[in-house]
C-alpha positions in Angstrom: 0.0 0.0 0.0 1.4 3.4 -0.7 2.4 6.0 2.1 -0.4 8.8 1.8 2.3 11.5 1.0 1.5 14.8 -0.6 0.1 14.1 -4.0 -0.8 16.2 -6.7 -2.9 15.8 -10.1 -2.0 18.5 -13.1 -5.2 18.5 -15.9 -3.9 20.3 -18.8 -6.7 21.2 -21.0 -4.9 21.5 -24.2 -6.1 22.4 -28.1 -4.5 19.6 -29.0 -4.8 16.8 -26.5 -6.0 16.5 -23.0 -3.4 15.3 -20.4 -3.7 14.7 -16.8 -0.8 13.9 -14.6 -0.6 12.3 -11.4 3.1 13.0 -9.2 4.5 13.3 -5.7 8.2 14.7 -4.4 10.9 11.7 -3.7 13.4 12.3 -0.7 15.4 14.2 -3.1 12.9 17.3 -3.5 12.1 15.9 -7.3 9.1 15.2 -9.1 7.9 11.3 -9.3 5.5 10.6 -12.1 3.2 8.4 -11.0 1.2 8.3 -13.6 -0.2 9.8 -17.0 -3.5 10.4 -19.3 -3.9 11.7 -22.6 -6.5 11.8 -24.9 -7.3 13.7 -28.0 -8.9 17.5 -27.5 -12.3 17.3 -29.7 -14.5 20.5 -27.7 -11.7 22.9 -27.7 -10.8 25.6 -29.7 -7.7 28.3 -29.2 -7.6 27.3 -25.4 -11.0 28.2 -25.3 -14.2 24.6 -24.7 -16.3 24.5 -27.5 -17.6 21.4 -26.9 -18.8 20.7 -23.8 -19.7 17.1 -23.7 -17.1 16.3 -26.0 -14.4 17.8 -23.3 -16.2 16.1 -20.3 -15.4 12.6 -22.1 -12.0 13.4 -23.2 -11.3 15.1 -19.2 -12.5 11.6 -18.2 -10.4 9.4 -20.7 -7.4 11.0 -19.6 -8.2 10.7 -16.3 -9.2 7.4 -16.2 -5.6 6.4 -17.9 -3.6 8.4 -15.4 -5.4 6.6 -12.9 -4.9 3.0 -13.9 -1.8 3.9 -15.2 -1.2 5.1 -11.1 -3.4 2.6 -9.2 -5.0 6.2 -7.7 -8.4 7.2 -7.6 -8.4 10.3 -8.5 -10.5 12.9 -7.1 -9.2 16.4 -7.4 -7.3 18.3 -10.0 -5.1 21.5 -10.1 -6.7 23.5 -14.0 -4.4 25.5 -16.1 -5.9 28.3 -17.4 -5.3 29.7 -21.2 -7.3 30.7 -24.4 -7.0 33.5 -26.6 -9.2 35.3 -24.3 -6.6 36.0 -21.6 -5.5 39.4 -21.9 -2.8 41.5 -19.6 -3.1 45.0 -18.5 -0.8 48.0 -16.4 -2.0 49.6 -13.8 -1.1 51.9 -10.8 -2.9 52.6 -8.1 -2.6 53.7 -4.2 -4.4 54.1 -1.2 -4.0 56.6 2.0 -3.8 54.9 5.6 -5.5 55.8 7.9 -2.6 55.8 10.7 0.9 56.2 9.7 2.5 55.8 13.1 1.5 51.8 12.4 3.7 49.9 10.0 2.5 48.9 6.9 1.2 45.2 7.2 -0.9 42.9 4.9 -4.2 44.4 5.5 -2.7 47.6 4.2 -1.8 45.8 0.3 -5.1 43.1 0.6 -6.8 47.2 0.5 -4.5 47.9 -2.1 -5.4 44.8 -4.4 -8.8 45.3 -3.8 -9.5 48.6 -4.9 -7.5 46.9 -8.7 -10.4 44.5 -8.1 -12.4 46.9 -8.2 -11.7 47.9 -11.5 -14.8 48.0 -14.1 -13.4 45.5 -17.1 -15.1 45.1 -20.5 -18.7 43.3 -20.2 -18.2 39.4 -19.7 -14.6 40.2 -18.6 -13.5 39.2 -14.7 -9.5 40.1 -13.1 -7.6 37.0 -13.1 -4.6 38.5 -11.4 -3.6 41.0 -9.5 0.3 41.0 -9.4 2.5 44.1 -7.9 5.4 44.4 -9.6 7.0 47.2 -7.0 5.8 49.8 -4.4 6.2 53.0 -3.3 5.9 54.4 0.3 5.3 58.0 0.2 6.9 58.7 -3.0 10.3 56.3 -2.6 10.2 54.5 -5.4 11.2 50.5 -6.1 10.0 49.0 -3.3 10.2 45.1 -3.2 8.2 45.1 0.1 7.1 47.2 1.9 6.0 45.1 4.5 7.4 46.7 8.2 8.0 50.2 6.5 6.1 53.3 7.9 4.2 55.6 5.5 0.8 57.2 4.4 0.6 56.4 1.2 1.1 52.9 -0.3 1.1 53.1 -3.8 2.1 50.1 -6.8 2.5 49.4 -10.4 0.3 46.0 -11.0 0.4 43.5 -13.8 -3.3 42.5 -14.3 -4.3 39.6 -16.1 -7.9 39.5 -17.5 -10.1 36.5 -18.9 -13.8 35.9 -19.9 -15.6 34.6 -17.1 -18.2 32.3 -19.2 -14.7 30.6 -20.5 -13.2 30.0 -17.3 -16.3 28.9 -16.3 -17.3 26.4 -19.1 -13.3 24.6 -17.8 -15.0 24.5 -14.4 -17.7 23.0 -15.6 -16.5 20.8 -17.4 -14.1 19.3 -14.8 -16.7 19.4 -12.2 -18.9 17.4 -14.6 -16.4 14.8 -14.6 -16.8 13.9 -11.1 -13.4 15.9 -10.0 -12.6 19.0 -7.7 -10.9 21.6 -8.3 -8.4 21.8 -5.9 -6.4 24.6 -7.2 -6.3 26.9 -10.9 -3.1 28.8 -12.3 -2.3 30.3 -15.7 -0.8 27.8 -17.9 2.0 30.1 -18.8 2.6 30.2 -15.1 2.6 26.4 -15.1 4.9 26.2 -18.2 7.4 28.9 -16.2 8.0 26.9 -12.6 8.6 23.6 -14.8 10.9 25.0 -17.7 13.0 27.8 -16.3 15.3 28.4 -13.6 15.1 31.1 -10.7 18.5 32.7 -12.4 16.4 33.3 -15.2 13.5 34.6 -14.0 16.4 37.1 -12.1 18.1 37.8 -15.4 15.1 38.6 -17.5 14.0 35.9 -20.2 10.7 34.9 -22.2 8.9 31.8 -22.2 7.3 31.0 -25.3 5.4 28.0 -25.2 3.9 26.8 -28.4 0.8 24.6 -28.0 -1.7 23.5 -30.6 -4.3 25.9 -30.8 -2.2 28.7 -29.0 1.0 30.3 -28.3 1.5 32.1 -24.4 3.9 34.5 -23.5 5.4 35.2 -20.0 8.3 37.8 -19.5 10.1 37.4 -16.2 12.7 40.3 -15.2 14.0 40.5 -11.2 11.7 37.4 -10.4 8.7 39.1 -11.3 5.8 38.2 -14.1 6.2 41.2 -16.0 4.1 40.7 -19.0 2.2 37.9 -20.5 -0.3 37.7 -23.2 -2.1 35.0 -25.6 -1.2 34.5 -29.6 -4.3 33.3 -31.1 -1.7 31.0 -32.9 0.2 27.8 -32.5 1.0 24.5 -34.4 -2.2 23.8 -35.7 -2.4 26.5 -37.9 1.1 25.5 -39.2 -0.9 21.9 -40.1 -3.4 23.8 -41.7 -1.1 25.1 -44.1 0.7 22.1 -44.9 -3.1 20.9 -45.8 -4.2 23.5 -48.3 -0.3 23.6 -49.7 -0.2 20.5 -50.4 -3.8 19.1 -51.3 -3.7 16.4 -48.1 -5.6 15.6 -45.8 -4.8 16.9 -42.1 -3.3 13.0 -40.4 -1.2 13.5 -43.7 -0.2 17.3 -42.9 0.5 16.5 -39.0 3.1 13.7 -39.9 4.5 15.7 -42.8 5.3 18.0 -40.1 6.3 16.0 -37.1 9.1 13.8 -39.4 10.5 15.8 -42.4 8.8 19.6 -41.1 11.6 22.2 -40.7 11.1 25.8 -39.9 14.4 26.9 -42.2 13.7 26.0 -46.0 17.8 26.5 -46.7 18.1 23.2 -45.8 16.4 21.0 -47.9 17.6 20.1 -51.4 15.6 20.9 -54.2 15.7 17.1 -55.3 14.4 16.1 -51.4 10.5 14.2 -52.6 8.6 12.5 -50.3 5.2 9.9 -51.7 2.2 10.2 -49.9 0.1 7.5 -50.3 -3.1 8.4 -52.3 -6.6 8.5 -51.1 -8.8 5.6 -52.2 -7.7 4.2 -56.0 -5.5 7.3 -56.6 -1.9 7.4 -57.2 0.7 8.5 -54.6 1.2 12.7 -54.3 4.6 13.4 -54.2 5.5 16.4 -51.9 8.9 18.2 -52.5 10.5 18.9 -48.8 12.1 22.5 -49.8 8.2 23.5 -50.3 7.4 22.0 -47.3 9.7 23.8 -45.1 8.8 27.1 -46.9 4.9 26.6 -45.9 6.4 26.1 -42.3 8.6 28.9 -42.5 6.1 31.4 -43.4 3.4 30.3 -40.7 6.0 30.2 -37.9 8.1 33.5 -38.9 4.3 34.8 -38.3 4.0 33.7 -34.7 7.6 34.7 -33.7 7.0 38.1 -35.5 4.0 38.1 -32.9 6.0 37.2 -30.2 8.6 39.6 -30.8 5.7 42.5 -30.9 4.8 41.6 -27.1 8.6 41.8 -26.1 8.7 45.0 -27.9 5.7 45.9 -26.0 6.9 45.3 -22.7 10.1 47.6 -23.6 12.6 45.3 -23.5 15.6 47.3 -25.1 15.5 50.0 -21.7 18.3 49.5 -19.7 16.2 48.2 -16.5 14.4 45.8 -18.6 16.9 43.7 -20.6 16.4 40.1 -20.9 19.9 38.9 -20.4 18.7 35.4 -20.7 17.3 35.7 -23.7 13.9 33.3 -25.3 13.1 30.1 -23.5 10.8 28.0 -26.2 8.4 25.5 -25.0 5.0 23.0 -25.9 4.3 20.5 -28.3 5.5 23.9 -31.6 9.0 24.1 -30.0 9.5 20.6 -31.1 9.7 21.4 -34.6 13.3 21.2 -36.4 15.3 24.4 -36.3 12.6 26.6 -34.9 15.4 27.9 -32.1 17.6 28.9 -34.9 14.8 30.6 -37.0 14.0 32.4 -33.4 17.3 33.5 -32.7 17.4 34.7 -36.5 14.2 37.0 -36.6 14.8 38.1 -32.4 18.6 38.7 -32.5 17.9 37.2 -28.8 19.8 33.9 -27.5 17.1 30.9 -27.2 16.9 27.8 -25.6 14.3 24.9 -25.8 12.7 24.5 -22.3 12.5 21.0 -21.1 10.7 19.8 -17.9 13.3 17.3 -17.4 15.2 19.6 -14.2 12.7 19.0 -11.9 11.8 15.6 -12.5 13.0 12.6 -10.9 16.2 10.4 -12.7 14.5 7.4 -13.6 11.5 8.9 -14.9 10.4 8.1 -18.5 11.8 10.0 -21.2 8.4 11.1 -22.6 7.6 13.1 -19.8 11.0 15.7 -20.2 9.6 16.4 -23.9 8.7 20.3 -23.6 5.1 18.8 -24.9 4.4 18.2 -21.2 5.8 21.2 -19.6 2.2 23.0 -18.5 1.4 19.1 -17.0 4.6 18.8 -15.0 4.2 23.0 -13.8 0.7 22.4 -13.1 1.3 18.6 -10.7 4.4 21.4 -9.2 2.3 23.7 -8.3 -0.5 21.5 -6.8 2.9 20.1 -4.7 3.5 23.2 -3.6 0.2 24.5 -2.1 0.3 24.4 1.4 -3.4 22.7 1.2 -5.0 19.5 2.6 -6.2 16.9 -0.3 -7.8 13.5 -0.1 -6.6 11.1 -2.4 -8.1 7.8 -2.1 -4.8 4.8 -2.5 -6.1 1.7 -4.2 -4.3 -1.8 -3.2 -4.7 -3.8 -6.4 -4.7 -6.9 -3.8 -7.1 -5.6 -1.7 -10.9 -4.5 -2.5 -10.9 -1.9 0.6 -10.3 1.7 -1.2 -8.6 3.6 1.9 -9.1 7.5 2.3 -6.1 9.1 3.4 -6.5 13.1 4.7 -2.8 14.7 3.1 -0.3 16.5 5.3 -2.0 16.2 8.5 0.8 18.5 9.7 -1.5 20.8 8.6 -4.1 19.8 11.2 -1.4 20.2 13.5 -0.3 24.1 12.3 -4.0 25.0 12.8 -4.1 23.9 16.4 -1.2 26.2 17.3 -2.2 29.9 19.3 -2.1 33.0 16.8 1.0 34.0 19.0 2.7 31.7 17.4 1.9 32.2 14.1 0.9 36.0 13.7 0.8 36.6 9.9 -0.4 33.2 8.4 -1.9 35.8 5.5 2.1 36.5 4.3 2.4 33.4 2.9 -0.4 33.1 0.7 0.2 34.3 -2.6 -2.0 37.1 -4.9 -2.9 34.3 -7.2 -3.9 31.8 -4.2 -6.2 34.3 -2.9 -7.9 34.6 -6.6 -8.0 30.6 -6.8 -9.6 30.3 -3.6 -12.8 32.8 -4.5 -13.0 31.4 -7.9 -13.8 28.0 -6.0 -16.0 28.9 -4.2 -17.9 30.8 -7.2 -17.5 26.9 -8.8 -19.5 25.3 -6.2 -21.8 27.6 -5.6 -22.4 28.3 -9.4 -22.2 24.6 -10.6 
C-alpha cells in the first residue's frame, strides 16, 4: 500500500490533446511521475471549450488512464488556465492609511489589491490576477516590500491579467462534470514557467514561449517578477493547416508531414528532397517536394515569432532596466519542430533555448515526460505540490478491495491547532494568485 504523501494531479486542457498527470516529491525534493492520461482534444478551440460534452469525455479518458496507469483514484485536480481570451493590462494605483505611526502590514496591500479589483473591465470580462510588480511608500520608489515600512501612502505598479468569465467557467464545468474538484487553478504560462525555467532566469530577464496547438503564451520574467504575459491566437495547428491547403492532403497526412521531415528553415532542404504520400482511395501517390514544405512552415511560424517579438517590444525590453539577459526560453508541443530555435534567434537577434521539464523531475522517470510537450502538465502537478493545502486522495491496493481514504499533510491539522502567537501573519504566505483561486472555488461550487 502506498504511504499517503502529498500528492498532486496536473489537468492540462490542451487544443491539442487532454493530459492529466498524477506526481509526488521523492526524498530528493524531485518530481515522481506516478502516472499519465492523454487523450485527443475534440471540444476545444484556441484554449477556449467549444464542446462541452465532448471535453467532459475526453477530461475523463485521460483521467481514467492516469489513474490505472497510477493505481490512484483520482479525485481532485489542479486547472491551467489559457485561451485567446486571456489578456494582460498595467495599472497603478494607491491608497491613504489611515494611521501612519502603524507599519505597513498585509491588510494595508489586501486594501490595495482590492481597490485593482475593483476595476470595471469590459462586459463578460473578470480580473484574473492581481500581481504588484514594485511599491512606493510615500513617493520612494522600487520598493520590493514594503511590508514593516512606515508611510501614508502605499502606492504600486500591477500587472493585471484579465479573462472571460463564461470561458473559465465552461473549464469548471466541465471538470466538475467529470466527477473531480478543483483543488487549485493557475495560468498555464505560469505552469509552463515553474517547470521550464530556472530562478537565475527569471532574475536575469527571459521569455517563455510555449507553443501549443491551438495557441502560443507569453510570459516575460525580469527581477523574479511576471512582468508581461499575453495569448497569440496562434500555434502549431495553424502550421498543419497550411501544410493541408499547400499541399492538397488531408490533415493525419499534414500532422506527420510536419512531425518527421517539417523544418522551420527552407535552406536546408535540397531541391531534389521528394517525399510519396500515399493516395486517397484508388488514386496514385502525391509526391510532396521537402524545400516547399519547409517554406509553408517557414512562413506560418516566422508569423508567430513576428508576434511574439511585438509583445517583447511591447513590454520595452531594449530600456536599460528591462533587458532580458537570458534571452527566449521555447516550450509545448511547436518548439519541437526542427530548427525553430535557430529561426527564433534569426528574426529576435535574442539567445534561445528549448525549455525542457526534465530539471525538476526525478532520474529514472520516462523519457516522454522531459519532452517540452508536457511542460504545463509537470508546472501544473508542481504547483498542486506546492500548495500548502490539505487533499484527499483515495490509495487503491490492487490486492485488496478496501479503497482507503487518506487526509494529506495532516501537519496541517497540526499548524491549525497552534495559538495566533505563534503564528501571527499566516496571510504572508499566501500568494495574490492563491487568494484569486480560492474565491473562484467557491464561485465553482456555488455556481455549478
Amino acid at each position: 500500500m502506498m504511504n499517503p504523501e502529498k500528492i498532486a494531479v496536473g489537468l492540462d486542457i490542451g487544443t491539442t490533446k487532454i493530459v492529466a498527470m498524477i506526481g509526488r516529491k521523492n526524498e530528493y525534493g524531485k518530481l515522481e511521475i506516478l502516472g499519465m492520461g492523454k487523450a485527443k482534444s475534440l471540444g476545444v478551440h484556441r484554449g477556449v471549450v467549444t464542446n462541452i460534452t465532448q471535453t467532459i469525455e475526453s477530461i475523463k479518458q485521460a483521467i481514467e488512464e492516469a489513474a490505472t496507469n497510477s493505481g490512484l483514484a483520482i479525485k481532485s485536480v489542479v486547472v491551467g488556465i489559457a485561451g485567446q481570451h486571456i489578456r494582460s493590462l498595467q495599472h497603478s494605483d494607491y491608497i491613504i492609511r489611515q494611521n501612519s505611526d502603524d507599519v505597513i502590514e498585509n491588510a494595508d496591500i489586501d486594501n490595495l489589491i482590492q481597490n485593482v479589483h475593483n476595476l470595471v473591465m469590459l462586459p463578460g470580462e473578470e480580473i484574473i490576477h492581481v500581481l504588484p510588480q514594485e511599491f512606493k511608500v510615500d513617493g520612494q520608489a522600487e520598493i520590493r516590500e514594503p511590508r514593516g515600512m512606515y508611510g501614508s501612502r502605499l502606492e504600486a505598479n500591477f500587472h493585471i491579467v484579465v479573462g472571460q468569465i463564461s470561458s473559465i467557467k465552461n473549464i469548471g464545468r466541465c471538470v466538475k462534470s467529470s466527477d473531480l474538484n478543483v483543488a487549485d487553478i493557475t495560468l498555464e504560462p505560469l505552469a509552463s514557467a515553474e517547470a521550464v525555467l530556472s530562478r537565475e532566469e527569471k532574475e536575469a530577464g527571459v521569455v517563455l514561449v510555449d507553443i501549443g496547438g491551438g495557441t502560443t503564451d507569453v510570459a516575460i520574467f525580469k527581477d523574479g517578477i511576471i512582468r508581461h504575459t499575453a495569448v497569440i491566437p496562434f500555434g502549431g495547428n495553424v502550421i498543419t493547416e497550411d501544410i493541408k491547403e499547400g499541399c492538397s492532403i488531408i490533415e493525419k497526412q499534414a500532422e506527420l508531414l510536419k512531425i518527421k521531415f517539417g523544418s522551420a528553415w527552407p535552406g536546408e532542404n535540397k531541391e531534389n528532397e521528394i517525399v510519396s504520400i500515399p493516395g486517397l482511395r484508388g488514386r496514385d501517390p502525391k509526391e510532396i517536394s521537402l524545400k516547399n514544405l519547409s517554406k509553408i512552415i517557414h512562413a506560418r511560424v516566422v508569423e508567430i515569432i513576428e508576434q511574439v517579438y511585438l509583445e517583447i517590444k511591447n513590454y520595452g525590453y531594449d530600456e536599460n532596466k528591462k533587458k532580458l539577459i537570458a534571452g527566449i526560453v521555447l516550450t509545448g508541443g511547436g518548439s519541437q519542430l526542427k530548427h525553430i530555435k535557430q529561426l527564433v534567434e534569426f528574426v529576435t537577434g535574442m539567445d534561445t533555448r528549448i525549455g525542457y521539464p526534465n530539471e525538476h523531475l526525478a532520474s529514472e522517470s520516462d523519457d516522454e515526460f522531459s519532452s517540452p510537450a508536457y511542460a504545463t502538465a509537470v508546472g501544473l502537478v508542481l504547483k498542486g505540490l506546492t500548495e500548502d493545502r490539505s487533499e484527499e486522495i483515495a490509495v487503491i491496493d490492487p490486492n485488496d478491495d478496501e479503497v482507503q481514504t487518506y487526509k494529506q499533510k495532516e501537519k496541517d491539522q497540526e499548524d491549525d491547532t497552534t495559538s495566533p502567537e505563534e503564528n501571527p501573519t499566516p496571510k504572508a504566505r499566501k500568494g495574490f494568485l492563491d487568494n484569486w483561486a480560492d474565491k473562484f472555488r467557491k464561485f465553482l461550487n456555488e455556481d455549478l
